[in-house]
DRENZAVEX-778588 format. One line per field, with one value per residue (C-alpha): residue number from 1; residue in three letters; x, z, y. Coordinates in steps of 0.1 Angstrom, whole numbers. Last residue first. Layout:
N
nr	(NUM; ...)
rest	(Ala; ...)
X	(X; ...)
Z	(Z; ...)
Y	(Y; ...)
***
This chain:
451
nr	(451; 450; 449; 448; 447; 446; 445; 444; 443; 442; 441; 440; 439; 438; 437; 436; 435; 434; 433; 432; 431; 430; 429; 428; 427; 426; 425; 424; 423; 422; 421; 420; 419; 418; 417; 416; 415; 414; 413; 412; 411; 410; 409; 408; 407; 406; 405; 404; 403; 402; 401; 400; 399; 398; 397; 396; 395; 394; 393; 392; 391; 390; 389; 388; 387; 386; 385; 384; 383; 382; 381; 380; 379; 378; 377; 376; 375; 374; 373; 372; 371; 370; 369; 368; 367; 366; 365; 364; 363; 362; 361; 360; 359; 358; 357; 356; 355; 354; 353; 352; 351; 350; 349; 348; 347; 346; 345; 344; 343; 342; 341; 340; 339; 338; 337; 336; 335; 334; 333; 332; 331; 330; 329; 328; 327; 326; 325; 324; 323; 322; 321; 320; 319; 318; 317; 316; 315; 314; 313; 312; 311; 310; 309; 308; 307; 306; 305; 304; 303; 302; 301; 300; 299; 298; 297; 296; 295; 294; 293; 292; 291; 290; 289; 288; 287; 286; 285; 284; 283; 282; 281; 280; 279; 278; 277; 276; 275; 274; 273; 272; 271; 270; 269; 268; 267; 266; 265; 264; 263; 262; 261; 260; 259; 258; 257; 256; 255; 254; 253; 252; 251; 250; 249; 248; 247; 246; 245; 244; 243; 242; 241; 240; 239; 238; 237; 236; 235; 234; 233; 232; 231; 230; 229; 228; 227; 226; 225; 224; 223; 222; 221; 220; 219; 218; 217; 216; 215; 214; 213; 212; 211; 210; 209; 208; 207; 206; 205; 204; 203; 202; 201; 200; 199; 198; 197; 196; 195; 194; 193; 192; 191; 190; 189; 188; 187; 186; 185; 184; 183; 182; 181; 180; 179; 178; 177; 176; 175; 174; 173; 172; 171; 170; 169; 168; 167; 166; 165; 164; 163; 162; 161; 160; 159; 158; 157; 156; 155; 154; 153; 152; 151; 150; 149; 148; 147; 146; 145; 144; 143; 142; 141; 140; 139; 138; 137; 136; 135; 134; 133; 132; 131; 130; 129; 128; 127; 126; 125; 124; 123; 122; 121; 120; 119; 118; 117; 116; 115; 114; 113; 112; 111; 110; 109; 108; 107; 106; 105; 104; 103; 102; 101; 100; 99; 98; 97; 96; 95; 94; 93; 92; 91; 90; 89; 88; 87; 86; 85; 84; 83; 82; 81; 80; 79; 78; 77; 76; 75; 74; 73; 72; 71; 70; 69; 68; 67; 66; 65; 64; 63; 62; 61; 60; 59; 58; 57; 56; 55; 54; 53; 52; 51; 50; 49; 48; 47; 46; 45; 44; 43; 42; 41; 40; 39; 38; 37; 36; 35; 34; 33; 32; 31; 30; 29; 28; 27; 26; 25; 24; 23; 22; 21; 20; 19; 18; 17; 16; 15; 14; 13; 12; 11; 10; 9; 8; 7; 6; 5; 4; 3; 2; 1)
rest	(Unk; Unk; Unk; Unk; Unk; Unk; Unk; Unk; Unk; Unk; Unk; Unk; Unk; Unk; Unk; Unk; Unk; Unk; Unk; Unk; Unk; Unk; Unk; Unk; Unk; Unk; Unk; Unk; Unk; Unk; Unk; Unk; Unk; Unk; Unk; Unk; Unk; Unk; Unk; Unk; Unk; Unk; Unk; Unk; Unk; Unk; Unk; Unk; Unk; Unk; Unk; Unk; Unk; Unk; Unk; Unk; Unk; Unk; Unk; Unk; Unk; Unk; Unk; Unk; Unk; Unk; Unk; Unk; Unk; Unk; Unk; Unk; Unk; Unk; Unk; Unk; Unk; Unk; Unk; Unk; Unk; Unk; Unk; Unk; Unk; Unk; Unk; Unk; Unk; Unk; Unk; Unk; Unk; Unk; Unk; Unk; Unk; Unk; Unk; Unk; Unk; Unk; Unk; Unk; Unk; Unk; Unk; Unk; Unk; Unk; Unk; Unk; Unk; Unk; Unk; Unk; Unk; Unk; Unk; Unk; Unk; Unk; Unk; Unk; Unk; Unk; Unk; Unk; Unk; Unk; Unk; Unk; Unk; Unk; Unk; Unk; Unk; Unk; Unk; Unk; Unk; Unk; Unk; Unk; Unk; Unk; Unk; Unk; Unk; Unk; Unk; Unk; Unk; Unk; Unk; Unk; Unk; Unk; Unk; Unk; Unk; Unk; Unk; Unk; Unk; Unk; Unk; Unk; Unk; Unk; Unk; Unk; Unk; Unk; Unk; Unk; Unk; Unk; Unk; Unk; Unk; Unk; Unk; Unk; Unk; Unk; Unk; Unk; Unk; Unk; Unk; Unk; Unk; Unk; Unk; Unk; Unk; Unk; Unk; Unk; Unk; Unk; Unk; Unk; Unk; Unk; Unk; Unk; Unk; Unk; Unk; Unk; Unk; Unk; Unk; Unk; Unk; Unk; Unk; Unk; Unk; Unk; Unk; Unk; Unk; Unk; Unk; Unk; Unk; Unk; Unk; Unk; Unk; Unk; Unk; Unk; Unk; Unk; Unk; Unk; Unk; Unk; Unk; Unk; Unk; Unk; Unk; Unk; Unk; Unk; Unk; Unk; Unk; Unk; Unk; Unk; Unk; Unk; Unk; Unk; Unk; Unk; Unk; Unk; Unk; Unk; Unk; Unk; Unk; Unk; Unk; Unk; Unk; Unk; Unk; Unk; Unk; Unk; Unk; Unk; Unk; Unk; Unk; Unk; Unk; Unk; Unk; Unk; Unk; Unk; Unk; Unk; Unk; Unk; Unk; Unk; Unk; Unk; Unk; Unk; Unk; Unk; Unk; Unk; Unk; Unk; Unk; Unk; Unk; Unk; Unk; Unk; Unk; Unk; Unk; Unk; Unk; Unk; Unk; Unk; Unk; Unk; Unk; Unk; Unk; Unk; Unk; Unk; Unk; Unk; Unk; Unk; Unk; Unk; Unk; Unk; Unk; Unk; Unk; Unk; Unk; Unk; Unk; Unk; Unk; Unk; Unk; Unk; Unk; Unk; Unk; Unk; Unk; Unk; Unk; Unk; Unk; Unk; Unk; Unk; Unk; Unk; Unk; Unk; Unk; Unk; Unk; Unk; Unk; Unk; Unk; Unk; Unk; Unk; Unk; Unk; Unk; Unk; Unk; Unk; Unk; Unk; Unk; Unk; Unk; Unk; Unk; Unk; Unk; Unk; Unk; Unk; Unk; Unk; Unk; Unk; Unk; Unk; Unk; Unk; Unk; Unk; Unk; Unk; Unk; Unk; Unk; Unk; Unk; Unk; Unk; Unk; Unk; Unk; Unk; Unk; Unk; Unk; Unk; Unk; Unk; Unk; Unk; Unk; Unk; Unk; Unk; Unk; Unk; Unk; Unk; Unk; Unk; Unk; Unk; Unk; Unk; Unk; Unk; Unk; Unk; Unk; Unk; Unk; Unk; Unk; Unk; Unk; Unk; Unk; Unk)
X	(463; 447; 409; 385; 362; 332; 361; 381; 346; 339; 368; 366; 331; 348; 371; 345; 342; 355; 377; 408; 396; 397; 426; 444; 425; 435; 470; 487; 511; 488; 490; 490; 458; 441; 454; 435; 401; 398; 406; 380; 356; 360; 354; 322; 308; 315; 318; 298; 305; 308; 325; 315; 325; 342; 348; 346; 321; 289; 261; 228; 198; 170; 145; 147; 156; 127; 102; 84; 47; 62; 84; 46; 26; -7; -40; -40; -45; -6; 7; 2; 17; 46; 58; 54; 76; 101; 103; 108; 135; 157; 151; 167; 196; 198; 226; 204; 224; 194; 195; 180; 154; 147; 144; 120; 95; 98; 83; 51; 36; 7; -22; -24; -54; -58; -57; -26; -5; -17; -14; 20; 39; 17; 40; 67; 76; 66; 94; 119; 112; 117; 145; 163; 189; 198; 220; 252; 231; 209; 239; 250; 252; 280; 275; 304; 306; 330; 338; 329; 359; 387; 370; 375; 409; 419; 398; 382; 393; 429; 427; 437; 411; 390; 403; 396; 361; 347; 317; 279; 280; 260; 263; 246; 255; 239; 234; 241; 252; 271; 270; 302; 311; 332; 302; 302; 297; 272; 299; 289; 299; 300; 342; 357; 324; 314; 352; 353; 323; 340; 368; 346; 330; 365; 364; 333; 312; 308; 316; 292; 263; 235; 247; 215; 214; 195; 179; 187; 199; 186; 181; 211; 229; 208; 217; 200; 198; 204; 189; 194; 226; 216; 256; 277; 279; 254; 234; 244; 249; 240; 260; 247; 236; 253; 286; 269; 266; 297; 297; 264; 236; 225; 251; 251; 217; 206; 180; 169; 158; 147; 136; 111; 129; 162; 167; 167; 137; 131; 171; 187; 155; 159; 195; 190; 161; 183; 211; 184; 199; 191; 227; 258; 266; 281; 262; 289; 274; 284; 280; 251; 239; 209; 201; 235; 228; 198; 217; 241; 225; 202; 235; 249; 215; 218; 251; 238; 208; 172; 166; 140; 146; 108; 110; 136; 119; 115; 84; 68; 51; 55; 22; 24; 63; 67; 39; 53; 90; 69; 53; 85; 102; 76; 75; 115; 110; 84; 109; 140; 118; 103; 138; 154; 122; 126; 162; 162; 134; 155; 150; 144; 133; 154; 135; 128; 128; 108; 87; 83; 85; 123; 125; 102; 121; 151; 133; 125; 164; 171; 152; 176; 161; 124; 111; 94; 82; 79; 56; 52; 19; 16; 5; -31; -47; -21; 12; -12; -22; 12; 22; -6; 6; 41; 28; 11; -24; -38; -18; 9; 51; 61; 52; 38; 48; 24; 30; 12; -22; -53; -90; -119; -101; -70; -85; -102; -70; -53; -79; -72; -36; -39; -44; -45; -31; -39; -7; -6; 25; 42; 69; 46; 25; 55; 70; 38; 22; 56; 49; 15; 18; 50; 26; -3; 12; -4; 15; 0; 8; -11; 8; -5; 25; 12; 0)
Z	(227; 257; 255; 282; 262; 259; 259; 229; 212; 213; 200; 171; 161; 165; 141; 119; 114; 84; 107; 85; 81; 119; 123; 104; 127; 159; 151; 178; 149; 125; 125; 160; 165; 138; 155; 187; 174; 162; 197; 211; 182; 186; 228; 222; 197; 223; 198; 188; 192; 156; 148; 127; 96; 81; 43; 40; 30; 26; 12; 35; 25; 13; 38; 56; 22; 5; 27; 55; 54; 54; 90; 102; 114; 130; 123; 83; 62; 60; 35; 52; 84; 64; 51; 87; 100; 82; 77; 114; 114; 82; 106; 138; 116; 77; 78; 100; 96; 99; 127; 155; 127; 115; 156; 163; 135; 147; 175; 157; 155; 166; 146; 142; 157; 133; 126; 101; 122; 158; 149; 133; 163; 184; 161; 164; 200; 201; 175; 197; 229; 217; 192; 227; 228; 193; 209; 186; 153; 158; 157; 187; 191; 202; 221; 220; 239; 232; 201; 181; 180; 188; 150; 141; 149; 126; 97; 78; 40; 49; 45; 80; 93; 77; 98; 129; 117; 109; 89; 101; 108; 137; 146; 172; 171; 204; 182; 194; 161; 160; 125; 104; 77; 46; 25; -10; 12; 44; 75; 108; 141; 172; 172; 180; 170; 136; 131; 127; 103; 86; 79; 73; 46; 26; 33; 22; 47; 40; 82; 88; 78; 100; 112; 137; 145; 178; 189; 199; 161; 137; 106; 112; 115; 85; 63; 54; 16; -2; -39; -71; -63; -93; -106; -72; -48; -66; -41; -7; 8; 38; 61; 62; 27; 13; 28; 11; -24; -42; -25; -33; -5; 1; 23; 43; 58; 79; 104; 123; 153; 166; 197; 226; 233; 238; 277; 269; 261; 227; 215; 232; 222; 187; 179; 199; 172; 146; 152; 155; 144; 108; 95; 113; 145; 156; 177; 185; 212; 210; 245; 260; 290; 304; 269; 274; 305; 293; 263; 285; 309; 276; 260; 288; 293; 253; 261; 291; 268; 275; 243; 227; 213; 215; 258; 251; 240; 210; 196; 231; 213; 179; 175; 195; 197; 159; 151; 176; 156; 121; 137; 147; 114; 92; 116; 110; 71; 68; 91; 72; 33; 46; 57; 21; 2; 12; 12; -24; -36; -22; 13; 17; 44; 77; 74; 105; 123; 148; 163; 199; 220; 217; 183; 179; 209; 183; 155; 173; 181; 143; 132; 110; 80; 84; 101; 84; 108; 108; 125; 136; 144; 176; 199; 180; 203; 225; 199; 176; 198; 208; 169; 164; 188; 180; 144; 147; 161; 146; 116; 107; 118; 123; 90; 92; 77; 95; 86; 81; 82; 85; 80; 95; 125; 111; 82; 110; 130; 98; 92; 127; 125; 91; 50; 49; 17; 19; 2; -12; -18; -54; -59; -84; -54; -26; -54; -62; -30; -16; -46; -43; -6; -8; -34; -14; 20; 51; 49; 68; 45; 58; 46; 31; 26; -7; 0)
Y	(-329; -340; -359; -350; -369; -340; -312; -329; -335; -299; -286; -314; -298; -266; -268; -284; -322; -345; -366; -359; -325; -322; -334; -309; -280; -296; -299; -327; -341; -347; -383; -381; -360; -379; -411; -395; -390; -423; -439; -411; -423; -457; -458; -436; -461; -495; -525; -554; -591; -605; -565; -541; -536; -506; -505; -463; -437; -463; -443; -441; -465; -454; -455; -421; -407; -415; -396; -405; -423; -457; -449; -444; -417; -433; -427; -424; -394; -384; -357; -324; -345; -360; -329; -307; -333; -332; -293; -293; -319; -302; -268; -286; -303; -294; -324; -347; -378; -405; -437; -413; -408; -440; -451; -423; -436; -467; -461; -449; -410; -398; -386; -345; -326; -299; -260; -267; -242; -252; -289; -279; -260; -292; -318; -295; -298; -336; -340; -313; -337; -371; -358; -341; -377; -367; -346; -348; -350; -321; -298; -283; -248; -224; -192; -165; -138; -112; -132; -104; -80; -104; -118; -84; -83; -115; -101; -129; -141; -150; -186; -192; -164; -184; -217; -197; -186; -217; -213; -220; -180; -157; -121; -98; -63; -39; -5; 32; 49; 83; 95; 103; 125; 121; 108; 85; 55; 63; 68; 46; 54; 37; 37; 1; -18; 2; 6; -32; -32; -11; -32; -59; -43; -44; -80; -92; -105; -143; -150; -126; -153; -138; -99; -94; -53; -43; -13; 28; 32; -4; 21; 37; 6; -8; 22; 50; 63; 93; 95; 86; 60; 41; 41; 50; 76; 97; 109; 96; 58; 37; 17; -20; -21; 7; -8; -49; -37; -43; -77; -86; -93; -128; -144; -109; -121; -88; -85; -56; -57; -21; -9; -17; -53; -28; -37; -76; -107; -95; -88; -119; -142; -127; -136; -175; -178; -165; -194; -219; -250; -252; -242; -250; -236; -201; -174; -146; -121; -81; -72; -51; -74; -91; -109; -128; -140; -164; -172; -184; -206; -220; -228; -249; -265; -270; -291; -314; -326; -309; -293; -271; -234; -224; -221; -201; -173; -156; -175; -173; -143; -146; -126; -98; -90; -97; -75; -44; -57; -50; -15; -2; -8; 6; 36; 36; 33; 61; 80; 77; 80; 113; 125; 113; 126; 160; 164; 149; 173; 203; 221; 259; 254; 235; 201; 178; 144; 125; 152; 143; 173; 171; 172; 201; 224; 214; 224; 257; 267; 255; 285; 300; 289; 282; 252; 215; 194; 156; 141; 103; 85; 61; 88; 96; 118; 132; 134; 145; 172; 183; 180; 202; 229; 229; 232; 265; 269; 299; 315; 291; 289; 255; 240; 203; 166; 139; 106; 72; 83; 68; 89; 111; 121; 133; 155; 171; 176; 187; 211; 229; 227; 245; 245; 203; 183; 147; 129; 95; 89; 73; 95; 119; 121; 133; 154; 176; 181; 194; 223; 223; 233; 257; 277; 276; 285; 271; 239; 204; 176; 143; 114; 81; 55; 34; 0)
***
């Protein structure tokens, strides 16, 4: 729908004129003469901005952004003052007025401060949204687990949300990286501010600064206009970095500053804005071995790693499938508006059996496949897909043993010829186990295992 903005100018000219740009740029503009017919104009239809002059016979702008303010509190104004008056935008500003315009402004000006505050009452509104209907969505009673290692994480998400420090989320895709991200931001001291999300997988390299930073007219081919960034977009809340560790380089650099400094400086600009932003990032790479490679900064990773929080994948604490699967199968009742059959035995013993490379996501999706799909009474290990019954590709000529063999006792004996044959490198022996960095971190700590 098209932003619908109540333009409040006394002087005809000036009037037609705003009127003008804001409809040719796609607004839908309600032009009022005064206070007193913007008030009317207010009470007979929805509005998505209020742009007013200061200075207007009768009640003058500091008057109807009072009343505005009173009546309708969730609307934003913007006022528009004459040069020289900076002492009355800032009595503006502090009243409540979210932004202003020091006449005579340009057609970029204009649209730049209507497009900032359209976008932060879009904002607003989409985390007000999130808060209502999400609701125990962003705590942890969604991120299910009751394993040793998810206790751990649940002790430190739970801190985490209490303080201001940058938190590092890392685990491999599917296992609730963003969930962890919003519980910090919903359930700590900026819940009433901005999230804002950013996947800097999916943004090109030669546009992730304007992404992230912001850009002015003309900085680069289609730069026709000036344009906020994320961090200033996110000011006061919370910024969630998913994927940093494909951040290009160059952007990393100032992200760095970002984090050292609190300021931000939109590409094509020589000045800097003060940002006050709580950063939480998450990555399914291996930051240490990137690092290696020389495609992540060394001092930003010092930067981020503030406090870390690392999470399993579904595969190492498939002792919590009982719980996630009886988790998702109400999640999907309450979706599907149905009473969903129960689910066989068997059905728990294909899945402890099955890798779970997409992890906590790849289990959701599962699930929500087969119940769309399923007619009968009980769920059964027919009803799943293919690959629970096809079976798995053999990597190597292992066999098991007449008499069986302890799993845990192979893996630590495994684990330590890869440390040998490496010669105690933790990273080497890792790609000759086929795990992560961390992964092999992890099982060092679980084992007790010395280098």
């Amino acid at each position: 729908m098209k932003p619908h903005i109540l333009l409040t100018e006394d002087d005809q000219t000036q009037r037609e004129i705003i009127y003008d740009i804001l409809t040719t740029c796609g607004h839908q503009v309600t032009p009022a003469e005064s206070a007193e017919a913007a008030l009317d104009a207010l009470s007979k239809d929805t509005y998505n901005l209020v742009l007013t002059d200061m200075k207007m016979p009768g009640m003058d702008g500091l008057g109807l952004l009072q009343e505005v303010q009173k009546r309708y509190p969730h609307l934003d104004v913007v006022v528009m003052t004459a040069h020289g008056t900076i002492r009355t935008a800032v009595t503006a500003m502090r009243s409540g007025a979210v932004d202003y315009l020091e006449k005579p402004f340009d057609k970029d000006e204009l649209l730049h401060v209507l497009g900032r505050a359209l976008e932060r009452r879009t904002l607003l509104q989409e985390n007000a949204s999130l808060r209502a209907l999400v609701g125990k969505n962003t705590a942890l009673e969604n991120i299910v687990g009751e394993c040793h290692v998810m206790q751990e994480v649940f002790t430190r998400t739970a801190r985490a949300a209490q303080v201001d420090a940058t938190v590092l989320i890392l685990g491999e895709s599917g296992t609730g990286k963003e969930l962890i991200a919003r519980h910090l931001h919903f359930n700590g001291p900026r819940k009433n501010k901005p999230f804002v999300t950013v996947n800097c997988a999916a943004i090109p390299d030669t546009l992730v600064e304007s992404e992230l930073f912001g850009h002015e007219k003309g900085a680069f081919t289609g730069a026709d206009a000036a344009r906020i960034g994320k961090f200033e977009t996110a000011h006061g809340g919370t910024i969630f970095l998913d994927e940093i560790g494909d951040m290009p380089l160059a952007s990393q650099a100032k992200l760095l500053r970002v984090l050292q400094d609190g300021v931000v400086e939109r590409v094509g600009s020589n000045t800097t804005r003060n940002v006050d932003v709580r950063v939480v990032v998450a990555t399914n790479r291996d930051l240490e071995t990137r690092i290696d490679e020389g495609s992540f900064r060394q001092d930003l990773y010092y930067r981020l790693e503030v406090f870390p929080i690392q999470l399993p994948p579904l595969r190492e604490r498939l002792e919590d499938l009982p719980q996630l699967i009886a988790h998702f199968r109400t999640k999907i009742g309450t979706k599907l508006k149905q009473t969903l059959p129960g689910i066989h035995p068997d059905v728990l013993e294909t899945f402890q059996r099955y890798p779970w490379h997409g992890n906590v996501r790849e289990l959701e999706n599962t699930l929500e496949q087969c119940y769309i799909l399923h007619s009968g009474d009980t769920l059964t290990v027919a009803d799943l897909p293919a690959k629970f019954t096809t079976p798995q590709p053999q990597t190597g000529g292992f066999d098991l043993p007449p008499n069986g063999l302890v799993l845990e006792d192979l893996e630590q004996d495994l684990i330590r010829q890869a440390l040998e044959r490496s010669n105690g490198s933790i990273k080497d022996a890792a790609v000759l186990l086929g795990l992560t960095y961390k992964t092999l971190q992890y099982r060092l700590k679980k084992y007790d295992l010395e280098r």
